[in-house]
MARBAVO-377233 format. One record per atom (N, C-alpha, C): residue number from 0; residue in one letter; x, y, z. Coordinates in nm, 4 decimals, decimal comma, always signed. Example, Ala and Ser with C-alpha at 12.3 -4.5 7.8 and 13.67 -1.06 7.14 Angstrom:
BEGIN
n|res|xx|yy|zz
0|A|+1,3190|-0,5690|+0,7800
0|A|+1,2300|-0,4500|+0,7800
0|A|+1,3200|-0,3300|+0,7800
1|S|+1,2850|-0,2250|+0,7080
1|S|+1,3670|-0,1060|+0,7140
1|S|+1,2900|+0,0030|+0,7870
This chain:
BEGIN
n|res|xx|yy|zz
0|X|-1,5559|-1,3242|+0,5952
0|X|-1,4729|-1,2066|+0,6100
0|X|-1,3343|-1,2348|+0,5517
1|X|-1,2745|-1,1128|+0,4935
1|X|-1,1652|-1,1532|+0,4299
1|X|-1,0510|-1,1632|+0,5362
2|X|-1,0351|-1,1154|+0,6949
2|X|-0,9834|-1,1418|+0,7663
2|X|-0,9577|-1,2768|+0,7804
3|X|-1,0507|-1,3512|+0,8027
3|X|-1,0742|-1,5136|+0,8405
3|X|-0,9808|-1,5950|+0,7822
4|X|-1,0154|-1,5600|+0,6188
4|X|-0,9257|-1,6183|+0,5066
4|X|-0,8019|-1,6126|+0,5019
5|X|-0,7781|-1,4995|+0,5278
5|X|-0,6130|-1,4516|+0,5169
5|X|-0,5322|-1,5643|+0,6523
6|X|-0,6172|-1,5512|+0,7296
6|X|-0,5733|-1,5994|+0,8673
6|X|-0,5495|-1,7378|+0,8305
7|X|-0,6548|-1,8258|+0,7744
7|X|-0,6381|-1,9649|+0,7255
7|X|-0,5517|-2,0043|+0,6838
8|X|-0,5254|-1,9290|+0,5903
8|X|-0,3776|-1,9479|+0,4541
8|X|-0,2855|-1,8965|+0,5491
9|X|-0,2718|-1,8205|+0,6059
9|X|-0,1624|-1,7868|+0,6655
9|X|-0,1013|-1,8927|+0,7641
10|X|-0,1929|-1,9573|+0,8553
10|X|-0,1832|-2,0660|+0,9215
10|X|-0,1467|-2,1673|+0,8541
11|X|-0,2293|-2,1788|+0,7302
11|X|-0,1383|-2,3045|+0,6456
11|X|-0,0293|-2,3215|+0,5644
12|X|+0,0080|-2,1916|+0,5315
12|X|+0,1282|-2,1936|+0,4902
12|X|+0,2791|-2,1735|+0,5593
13|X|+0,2181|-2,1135|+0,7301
13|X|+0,3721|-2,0858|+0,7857
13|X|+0,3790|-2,2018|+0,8936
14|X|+0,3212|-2,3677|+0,8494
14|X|+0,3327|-2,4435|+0,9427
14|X|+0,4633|-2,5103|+0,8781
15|X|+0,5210|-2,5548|+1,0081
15|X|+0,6751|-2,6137|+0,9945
15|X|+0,7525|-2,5391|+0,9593
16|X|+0,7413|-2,4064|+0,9871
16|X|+0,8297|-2,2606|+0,9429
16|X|+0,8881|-2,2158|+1,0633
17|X|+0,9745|-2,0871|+1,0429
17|X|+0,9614|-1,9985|+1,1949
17|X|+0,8559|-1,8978|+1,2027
18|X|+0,7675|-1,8948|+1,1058
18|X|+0,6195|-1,8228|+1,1206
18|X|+0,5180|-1,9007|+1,1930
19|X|+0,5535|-2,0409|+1,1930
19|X|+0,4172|-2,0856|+1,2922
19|X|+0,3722|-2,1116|+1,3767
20|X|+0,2770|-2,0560|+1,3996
20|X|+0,2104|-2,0159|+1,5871
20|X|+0,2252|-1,8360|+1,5558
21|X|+0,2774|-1,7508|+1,4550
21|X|+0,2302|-1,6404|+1,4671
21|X|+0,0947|-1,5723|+1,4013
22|X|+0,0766|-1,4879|+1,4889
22|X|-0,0769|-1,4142|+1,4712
22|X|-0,0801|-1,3265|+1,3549
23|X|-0,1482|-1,3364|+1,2497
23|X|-0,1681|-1,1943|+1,2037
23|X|-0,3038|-1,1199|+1,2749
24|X|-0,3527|-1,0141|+1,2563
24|X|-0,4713|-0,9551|+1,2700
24|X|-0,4849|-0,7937|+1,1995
25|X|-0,5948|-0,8031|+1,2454
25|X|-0,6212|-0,6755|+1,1127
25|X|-0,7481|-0,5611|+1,1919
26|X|-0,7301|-0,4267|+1,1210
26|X|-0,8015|-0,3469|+1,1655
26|X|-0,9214|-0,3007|+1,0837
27|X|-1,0068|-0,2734|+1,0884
27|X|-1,0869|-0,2503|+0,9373
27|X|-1,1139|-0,0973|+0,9433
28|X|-1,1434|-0,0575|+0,8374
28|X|-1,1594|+0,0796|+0,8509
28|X|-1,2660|+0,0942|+0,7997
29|X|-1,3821|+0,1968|+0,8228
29|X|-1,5366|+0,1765|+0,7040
29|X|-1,5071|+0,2666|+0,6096
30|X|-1,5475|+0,2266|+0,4771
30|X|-1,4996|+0,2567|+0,3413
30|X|-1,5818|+0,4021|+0,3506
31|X|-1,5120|+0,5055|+0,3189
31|X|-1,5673|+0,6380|+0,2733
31|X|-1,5417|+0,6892|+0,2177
32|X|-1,6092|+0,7937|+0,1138
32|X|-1,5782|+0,8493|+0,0345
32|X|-1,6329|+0,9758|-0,0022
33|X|-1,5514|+1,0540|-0,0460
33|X|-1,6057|+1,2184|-0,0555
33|X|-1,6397|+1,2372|-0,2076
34|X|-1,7695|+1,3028|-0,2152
34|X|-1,8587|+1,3611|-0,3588
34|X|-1,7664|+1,4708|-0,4089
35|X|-1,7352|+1,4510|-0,5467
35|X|-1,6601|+1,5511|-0,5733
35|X|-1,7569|+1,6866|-0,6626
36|X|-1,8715|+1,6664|-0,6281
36|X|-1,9714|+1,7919|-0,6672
36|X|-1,9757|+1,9147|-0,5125
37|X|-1,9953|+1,8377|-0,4269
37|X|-2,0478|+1,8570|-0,2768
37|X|-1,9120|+1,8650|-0,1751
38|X|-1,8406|+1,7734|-0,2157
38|X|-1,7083|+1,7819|-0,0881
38|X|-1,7200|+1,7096|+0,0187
39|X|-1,9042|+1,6589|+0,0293
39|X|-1,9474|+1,5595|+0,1828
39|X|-1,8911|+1,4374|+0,1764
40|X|-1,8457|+1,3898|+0,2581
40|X|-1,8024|+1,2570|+0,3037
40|X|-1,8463|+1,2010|+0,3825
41|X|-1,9026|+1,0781|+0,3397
41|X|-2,0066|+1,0009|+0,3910
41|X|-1,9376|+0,8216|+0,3639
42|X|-2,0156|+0,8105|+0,4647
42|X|-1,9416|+0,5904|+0,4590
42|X|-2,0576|+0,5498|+0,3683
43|X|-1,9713|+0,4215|+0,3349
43|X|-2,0401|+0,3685|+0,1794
43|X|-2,1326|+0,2631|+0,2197
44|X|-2,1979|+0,2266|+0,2467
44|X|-2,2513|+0,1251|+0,2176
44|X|-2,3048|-0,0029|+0,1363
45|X|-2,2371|-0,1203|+0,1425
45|X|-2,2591|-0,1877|+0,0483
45|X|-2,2178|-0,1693|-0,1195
46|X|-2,3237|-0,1310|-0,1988
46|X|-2,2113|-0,0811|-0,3031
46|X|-2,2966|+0,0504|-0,3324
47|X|-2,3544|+0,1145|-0,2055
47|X|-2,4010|+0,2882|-0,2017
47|X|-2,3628|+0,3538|-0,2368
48|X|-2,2926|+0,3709|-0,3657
48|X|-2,1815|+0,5277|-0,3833
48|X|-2,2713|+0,6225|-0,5006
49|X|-2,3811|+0,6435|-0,4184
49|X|-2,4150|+0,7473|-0,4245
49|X|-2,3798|+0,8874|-0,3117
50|X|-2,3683|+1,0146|-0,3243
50|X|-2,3510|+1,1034|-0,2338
50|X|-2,4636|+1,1063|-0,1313
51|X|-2,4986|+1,1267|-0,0209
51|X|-2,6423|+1,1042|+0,0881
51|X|-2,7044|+1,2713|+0,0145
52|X|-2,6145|+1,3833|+0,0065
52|X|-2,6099|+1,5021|+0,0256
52|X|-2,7003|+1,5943|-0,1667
53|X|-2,5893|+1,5633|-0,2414
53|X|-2,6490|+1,5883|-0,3494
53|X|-2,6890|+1,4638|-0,4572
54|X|-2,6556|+1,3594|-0,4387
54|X|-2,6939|+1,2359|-0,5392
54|X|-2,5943|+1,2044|-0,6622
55|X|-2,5199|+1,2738|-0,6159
55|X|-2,3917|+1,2392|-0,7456
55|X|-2,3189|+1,1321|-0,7155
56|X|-2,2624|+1,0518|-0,7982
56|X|-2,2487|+0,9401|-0,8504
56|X|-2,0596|+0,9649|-0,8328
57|X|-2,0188|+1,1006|-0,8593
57|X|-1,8935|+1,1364|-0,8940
57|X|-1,8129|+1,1517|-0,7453
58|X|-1,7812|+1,0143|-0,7237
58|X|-1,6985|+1,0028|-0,5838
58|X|-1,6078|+0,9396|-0,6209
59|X|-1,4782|+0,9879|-0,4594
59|X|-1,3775|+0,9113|-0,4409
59|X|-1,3532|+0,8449|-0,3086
60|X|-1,2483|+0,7130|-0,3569
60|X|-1,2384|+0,7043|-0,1717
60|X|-1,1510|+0,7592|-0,0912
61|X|-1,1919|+0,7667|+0,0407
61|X|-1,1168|+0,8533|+0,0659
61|X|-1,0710|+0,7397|+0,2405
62|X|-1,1439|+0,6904|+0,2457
62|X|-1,0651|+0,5662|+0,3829
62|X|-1,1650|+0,4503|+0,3320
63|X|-1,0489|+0,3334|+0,4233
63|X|-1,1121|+0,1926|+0,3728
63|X|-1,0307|+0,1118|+0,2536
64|X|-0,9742|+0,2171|+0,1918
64|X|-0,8546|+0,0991|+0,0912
64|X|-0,6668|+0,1167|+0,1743
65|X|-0,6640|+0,0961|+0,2589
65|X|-0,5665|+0,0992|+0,3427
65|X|-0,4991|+0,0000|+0,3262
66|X|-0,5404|-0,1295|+0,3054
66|X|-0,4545|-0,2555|+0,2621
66|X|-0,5279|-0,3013|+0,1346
67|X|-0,4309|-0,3308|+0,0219
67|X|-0,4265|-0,3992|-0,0883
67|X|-0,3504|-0,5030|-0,1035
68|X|-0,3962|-0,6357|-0,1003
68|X|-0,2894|-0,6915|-0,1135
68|X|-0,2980|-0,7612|-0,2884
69|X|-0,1924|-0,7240|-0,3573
69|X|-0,1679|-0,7593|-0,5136
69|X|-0,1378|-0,8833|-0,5667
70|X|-0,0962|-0,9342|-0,4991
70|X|-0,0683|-1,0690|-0,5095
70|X|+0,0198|-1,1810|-0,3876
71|X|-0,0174|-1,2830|-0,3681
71|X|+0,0192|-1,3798|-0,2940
71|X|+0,0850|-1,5065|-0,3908
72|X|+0,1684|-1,5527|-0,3926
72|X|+0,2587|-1,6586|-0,4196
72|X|+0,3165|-1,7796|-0,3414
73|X|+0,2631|-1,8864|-0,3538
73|X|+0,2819|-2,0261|-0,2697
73|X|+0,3732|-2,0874|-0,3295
74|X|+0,4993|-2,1382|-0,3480
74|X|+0,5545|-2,2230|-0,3624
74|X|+0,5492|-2,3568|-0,3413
């Protein structure tokens, strides 16, 4: 899980800091996305992005990309 990871590095990088001993944690959200033929919004599964409703292919997301993180930098 990408939670786990984050948590690792995070632990290893804020030791001997005033970050260490703090928690991150995280919420997940299930990835969904609405057919833009149909309008249904349905959760994705795996890499399912097909519509359940009409079979179109032509989706967006619409929850589940809530955190991006772009880049991380270690000194």
């Amino acid at each position: 899980m990408v939670g786990d990871c984050v948590q690792f590095y995070f632990s290893l990088m804020s030791k001997d800091t005033i970050a260490e001993g703090a928690a991150v944690s995280f919420s997940t959200v299930p990835t969904q996305a609405r057919c833009r033929q149909c309008a249904k919004v349905f959760e994705v599964k795996e890499s399912d992005w097909i519509c359940p409703e009409c079979h179109s292919v032509s989706v967006e997301l619409v929850a589940g990309n809530e955190l991006f993180v772009e880049s991380i930098e270690v000194e």
